[in-house]
N, C-alpha and C positions, 0 to 999 in steps of 0.2 A: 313854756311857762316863764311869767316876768317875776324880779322879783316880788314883786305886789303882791302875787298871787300864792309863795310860796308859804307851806305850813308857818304857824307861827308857832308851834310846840308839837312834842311828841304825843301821837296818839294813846298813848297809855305811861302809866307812872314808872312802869318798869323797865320803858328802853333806854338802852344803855348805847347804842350804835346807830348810823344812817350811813349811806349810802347816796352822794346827791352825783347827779350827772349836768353835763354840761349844759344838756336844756331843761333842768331843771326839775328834771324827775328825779322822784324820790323814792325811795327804801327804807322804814323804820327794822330797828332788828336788835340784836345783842351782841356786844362785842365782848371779844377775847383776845388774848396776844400782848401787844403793845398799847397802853393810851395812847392818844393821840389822834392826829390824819395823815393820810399817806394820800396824793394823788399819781395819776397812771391811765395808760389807755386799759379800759375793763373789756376783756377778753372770756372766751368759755372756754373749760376743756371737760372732755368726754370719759377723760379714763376714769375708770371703778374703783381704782387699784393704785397704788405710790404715788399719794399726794405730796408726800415727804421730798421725794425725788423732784418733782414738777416744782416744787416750790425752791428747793436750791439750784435750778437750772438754769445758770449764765441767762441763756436765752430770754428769759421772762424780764431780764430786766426793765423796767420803764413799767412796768403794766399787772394790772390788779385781778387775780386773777377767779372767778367761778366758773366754781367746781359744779358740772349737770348731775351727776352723781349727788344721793340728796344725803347717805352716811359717810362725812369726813369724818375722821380721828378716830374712829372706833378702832383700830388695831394701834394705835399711838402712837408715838415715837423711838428711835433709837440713833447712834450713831453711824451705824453701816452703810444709813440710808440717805446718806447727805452727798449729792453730786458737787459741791464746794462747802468748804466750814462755812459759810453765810449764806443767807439767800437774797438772791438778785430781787427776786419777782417784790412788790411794794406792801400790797395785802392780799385777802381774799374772802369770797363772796362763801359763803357753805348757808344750804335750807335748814340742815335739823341743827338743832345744840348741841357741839361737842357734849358726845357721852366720854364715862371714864375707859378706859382701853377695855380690851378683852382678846390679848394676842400676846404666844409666848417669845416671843422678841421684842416685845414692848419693854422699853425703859422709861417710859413718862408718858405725860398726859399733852396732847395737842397744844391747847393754851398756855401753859408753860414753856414748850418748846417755842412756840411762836413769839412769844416776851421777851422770852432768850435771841433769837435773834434778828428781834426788831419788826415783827409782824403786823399789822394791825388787822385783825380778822372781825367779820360780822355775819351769825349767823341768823334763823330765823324768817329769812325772805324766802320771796317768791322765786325761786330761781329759774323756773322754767318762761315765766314773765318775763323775765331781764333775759336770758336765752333769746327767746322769740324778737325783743325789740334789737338786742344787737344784730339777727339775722337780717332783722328789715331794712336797720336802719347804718349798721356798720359799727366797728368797735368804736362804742363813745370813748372820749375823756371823764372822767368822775373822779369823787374823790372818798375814800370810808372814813370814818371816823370813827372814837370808840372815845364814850366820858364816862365814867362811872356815874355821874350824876347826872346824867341825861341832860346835858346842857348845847346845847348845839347853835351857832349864827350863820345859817343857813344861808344869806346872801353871803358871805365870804365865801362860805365852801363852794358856793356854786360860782361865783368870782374865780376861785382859786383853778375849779373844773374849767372855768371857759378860756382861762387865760394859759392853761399848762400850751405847751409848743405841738405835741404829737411827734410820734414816732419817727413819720417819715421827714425826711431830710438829718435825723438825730444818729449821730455814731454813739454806739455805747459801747462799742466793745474795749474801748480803753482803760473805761471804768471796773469792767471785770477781769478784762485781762490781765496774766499775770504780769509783775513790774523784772524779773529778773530772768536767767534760766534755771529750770532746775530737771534732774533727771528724775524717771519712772520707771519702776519696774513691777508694780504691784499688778497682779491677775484677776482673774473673776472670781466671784463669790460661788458657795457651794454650801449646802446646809449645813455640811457635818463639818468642813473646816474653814469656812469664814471665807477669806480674801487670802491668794497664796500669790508667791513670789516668782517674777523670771527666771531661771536656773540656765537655761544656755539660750542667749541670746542667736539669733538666725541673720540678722540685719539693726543697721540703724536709724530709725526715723525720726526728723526731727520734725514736731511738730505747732503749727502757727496759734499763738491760744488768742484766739477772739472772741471766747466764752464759753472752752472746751468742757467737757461735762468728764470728771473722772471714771463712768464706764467708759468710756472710747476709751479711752486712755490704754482701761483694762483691757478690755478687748482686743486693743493693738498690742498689746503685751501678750496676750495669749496664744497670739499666734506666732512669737519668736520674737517679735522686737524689741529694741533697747529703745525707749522713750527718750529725749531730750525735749521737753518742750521750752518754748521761745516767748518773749512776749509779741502781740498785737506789731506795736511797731517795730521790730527787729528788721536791721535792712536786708540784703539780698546776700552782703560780704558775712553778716554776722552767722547768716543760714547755712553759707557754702562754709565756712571755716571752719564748721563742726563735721564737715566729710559724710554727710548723711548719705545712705541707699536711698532713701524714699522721701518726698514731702507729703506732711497730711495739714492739712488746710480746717480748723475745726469752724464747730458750730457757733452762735454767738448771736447778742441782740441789735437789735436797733435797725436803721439803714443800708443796705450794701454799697447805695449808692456814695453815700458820704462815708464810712468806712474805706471804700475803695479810696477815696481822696489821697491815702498815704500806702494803702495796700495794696492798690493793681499795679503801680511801677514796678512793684517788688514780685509780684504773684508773676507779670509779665517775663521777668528775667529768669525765675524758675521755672515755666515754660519751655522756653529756649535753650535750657540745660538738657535735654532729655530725660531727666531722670521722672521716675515714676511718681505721680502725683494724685493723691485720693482728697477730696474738699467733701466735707456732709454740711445741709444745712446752708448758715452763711458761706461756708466755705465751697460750698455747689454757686452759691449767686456769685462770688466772686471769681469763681475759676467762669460763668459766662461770661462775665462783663469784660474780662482780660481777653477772651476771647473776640470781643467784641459785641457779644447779645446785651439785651436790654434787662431788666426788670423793673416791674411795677408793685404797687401798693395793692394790698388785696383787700375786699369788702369786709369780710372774716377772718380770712384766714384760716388756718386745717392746725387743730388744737386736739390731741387726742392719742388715745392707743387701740383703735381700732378704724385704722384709715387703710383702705386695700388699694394697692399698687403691683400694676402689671409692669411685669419687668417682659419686653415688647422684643428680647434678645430669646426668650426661652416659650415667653406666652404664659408663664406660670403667674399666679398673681398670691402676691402677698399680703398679709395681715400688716399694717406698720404702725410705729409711733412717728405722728407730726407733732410738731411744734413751730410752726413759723405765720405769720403777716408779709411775708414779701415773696413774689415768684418771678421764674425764667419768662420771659417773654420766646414760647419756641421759634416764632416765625423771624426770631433778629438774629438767630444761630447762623455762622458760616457753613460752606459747607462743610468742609473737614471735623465737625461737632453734631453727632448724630444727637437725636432724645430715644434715652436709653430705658427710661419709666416712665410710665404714667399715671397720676391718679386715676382711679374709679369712680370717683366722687364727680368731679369736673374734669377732667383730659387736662387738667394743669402738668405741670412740667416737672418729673419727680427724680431725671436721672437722665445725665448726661454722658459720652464718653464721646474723644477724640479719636480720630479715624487715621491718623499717620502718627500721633506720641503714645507713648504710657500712661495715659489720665483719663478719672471717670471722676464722676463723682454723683450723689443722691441728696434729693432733700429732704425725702424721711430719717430716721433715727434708726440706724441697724443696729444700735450698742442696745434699745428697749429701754431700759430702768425709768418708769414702768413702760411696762409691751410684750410683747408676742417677741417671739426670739428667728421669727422667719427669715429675717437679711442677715442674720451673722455672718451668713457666706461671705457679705460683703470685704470682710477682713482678709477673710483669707485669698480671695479674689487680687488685691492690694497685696500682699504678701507675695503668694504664685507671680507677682506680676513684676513684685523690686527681684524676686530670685531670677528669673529670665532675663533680666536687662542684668545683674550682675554676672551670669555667665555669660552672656552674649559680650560685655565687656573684655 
């Protein structure tokens, strides 16, 4: 679509929101959240379940996210459920109109929460429409909008859409990463008592935040460890001088490629320490590429909490949460770097481990929030694994 061709007004008196993409398609709808526009590559995700979660998660940074799921916000908001006090992700796409809650852990209403932290949300479209053309056609650039008065200048926002940079070749994990260090101790959630504390620590992990989602965090807490996490660029001296047992490598958005720019000299040198090293996510792309493997840009990408992954060591196959646009390339692996999972979906590349060190790592989400809880193993796998190189020591 040229600009020529594009709407000259909203089809009805009452739209409050659009939706334009890079070529020029359109979406009327209703917004919530933030006024304003937000652009980002427009992505789907599948989960039914912790929209709250998906939307504070590092990962999404750069990108706008719809939701296939047609009821958002109906259980609401709260605080427990924020994987960072902000959210990365830009806006988001939802079919029906935020209803008011109706969940006894709700502390507010979706639009609200979304205001608060700088949202810009539209619902009312087609979602399964936009679904279908991103599968065809690959995650566009777009941009949402939301004016109270339905005022919109549609060649800009679609200027604005054609001109954003895209994902690939773009580091963002600097952007979310955290700037200092600081320690964790906090554990997993539980109905009857909330979020509980580390009591005797087992080992120390320190770990890389590239966009780390606070359940890993927990998670790794849960199974004995004392958390120190690091920023993004922390160098190799700043890593070893904290006398870590284990490195974990976290999740994170953007490019692995240019991320690595300041990350694989460092990832490299923690390699060559022996010590025991677990990467999920970005932190799986990155522990290939120090390896030596490649990664590429995916058409889609696997967005969701109901992705199944055969783990190829046991034959069992798991239920998992994705969140990622970028994959292992298996056939650039050395030998010494077997593939340790694989999706179901497409035989993409979902789990790595080395075949002479202590390092694995996966690009599903075993922490879930939201998801199935089937790879928890994976922690304690990483655990079992710094306590054996600690007595082998």
């Amino acid at each position: 679509m040229t600009e020529s061709t594009l709407p000259t007004k909203p089809p009805a008196d009452d739209i409050t929101a659009v939706l334009v993409l890079g070529d020029g398609t359109v979406f009327w709808g209703y917004g919530f959240g933030r006024e304003g526009d937000a652009v980002g590559e427009v992505c789907f995700n599948t989960s039914m379940t912790g929209y709250q979660e998906i939307l504070t998660d590092p990962s999404y940074a750069g990108q706008i996210i719809t939701f296939t799921f047609p009821h958002i916000g109906n259980v609401g908001t709260n605080h427990e459920d924020m994987e960072r006090d902000v959210a990365a992700s830009r806006g988001l796409v939802v079919r029906e109109n935020v209803t008011d809650p109706a969940n006894f852990r709700s502390e507010g209403h979706l639009h609200d929460w979304a205001e608060s932290v700088g949202l810009v949300g539209i619902s009312g479209i087609d979602t399964r429409k936009l679904t279908r053309l991103i599968r065809a056609k690959g995650a566009p650039s777009g941009v949402v909008a939301y004016n109270k008065a339905g005022a919109f200048d549609l060649p800009a926002l679609m200027k604005k859409a054609q001109d954003w940079p895209g994902l690939k070749g773009m580091d963002l994990a600097k952007e979310v990463s955290a700037t200092e260090n600081r320690d964790w101790d906090g554990t997993r959630w539980t109905v009857k008592d909330g979020y509980g504390t580390l009591k005797d620590a087992k080992a120390h992990v320190v770990a890389v935040d590239y966009g780390a989602k606070d359940n890993i965090l927990r998670c790794l807490a849960e199974t004995g460890a004392r958390v120190t996490v690091v920023p993004a660029t922390a160098s190799f001296d700043d890593i070893m001088k904290l006398n870590p047992d284990g490195i974990f490598l976290a999740n994170g958005p953007g490019d692995p490629a240019a991320t690595g720019e300041y990350a694989l000299p460092v990832v490299k040198k923690l390699i060559d320490t022996g010590l025991p090293i677990f990467g999920i996510c970005l932190g799986h792309q990155l522990l290939a590429l120090a390896f030596g493997g490649k990664t590429y840009k995916m058409h889609q990408g696997h967005r969701g909490a109901n992705h199944p992954v055969q783990d190829l060591r046991s034959g069992k196959v798991e239920i998992t949460s994705m969140n990622h646009g970028f994959s292992v390339d298996g056939d650039s692996l050395p030998e010494n770097v077997k593939i340790s999972h694989i999706s179901l979906f497409d035989k993409t590349v979902c789990g790595i481990e080395c075949t002479d060190k202590p390092i694995f790592s996966v690009q599903q989400h075993p922490e879930a929030s939201p998801g199935p809880q089937d790879s928890f193993y994976l922690f304690q796998e990483f655990m079992d694994m710094i306590q054996k190189h600690k007595t082998a020591a």
